[in-house]
C-alpha positions, -999 to +999 in steps of 0.1 A: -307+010-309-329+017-337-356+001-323-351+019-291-353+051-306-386+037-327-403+040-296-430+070-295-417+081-261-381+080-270-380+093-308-403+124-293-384+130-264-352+134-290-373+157-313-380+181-278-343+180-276-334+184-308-359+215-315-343+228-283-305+219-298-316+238-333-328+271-312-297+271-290-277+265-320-293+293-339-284+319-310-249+304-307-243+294-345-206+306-345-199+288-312-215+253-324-202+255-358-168+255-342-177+224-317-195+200-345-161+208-364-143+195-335-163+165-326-165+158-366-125+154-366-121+135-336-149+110-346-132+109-383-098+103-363-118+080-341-135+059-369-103+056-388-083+041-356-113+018-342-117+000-378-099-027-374-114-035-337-151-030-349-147-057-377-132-082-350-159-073-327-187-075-354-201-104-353-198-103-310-218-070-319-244-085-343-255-113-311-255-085-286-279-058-311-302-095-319-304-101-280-306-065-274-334-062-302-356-085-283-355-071-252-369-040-268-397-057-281-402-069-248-398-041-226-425-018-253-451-048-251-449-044-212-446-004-208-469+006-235-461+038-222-430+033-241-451+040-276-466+075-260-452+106-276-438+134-247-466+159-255-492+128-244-479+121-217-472+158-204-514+164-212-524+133-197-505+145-165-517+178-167-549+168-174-546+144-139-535+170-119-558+199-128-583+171-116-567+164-082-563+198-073-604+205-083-609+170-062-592+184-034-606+220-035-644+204-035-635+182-006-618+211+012-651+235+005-675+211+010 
């Protein structure tokens, strides 16, 4: 997981949402305030309860996050657009397009 979210695309892509989050939250501060609260005692609750199954399923989870781990790797070395941050990407597209639609218009005037 932390690998995943290592990747350029990904880790930008959560700081898009998460500037977004922070903005919401700042016009509905009383609103989330109340909700983290909420979701803070039912993870406590949840943590608490799950203990005892997490350290039986550790080492089961330890295999899957190595084999998962790897797969990462993979997947970034064969989608490099994995390592592009959002704002990239969302230029290089604009960027395309704007030169489309000035392709097209020349071959539609000339």
């Amino acid at each position: 997981v932390k690998e995943l979210a290592n990747l350029s695309l990904v880790s930008s892509a959560c700081g898009v949402v998460s500037a977004a989050y922070a903005s919401t939250k700042e016009s509905l501060r009383s609103v989330c305030d109340a909700a983290e609260k909420g979701v803070q005692s039912v993870t406590e609750a949840m943590a608490s309860r799950t203990q005892p199954l997490l350290a039986t399923l550790e080492p089961h989870a330890a295999a899957a996050s190595e084999y998962a781990s790897k797969g990462v790797e993979k997947l970034g070395e064969k989608l490099p657009l994995l390592q592009t941050l959002v704002k990239q990407i969302l230029s290089d597209t604009k960027e395309l397009m704007t030169s489309r639609v000035a392709d097209v218009k020349d071959a539609v005037s000339s």
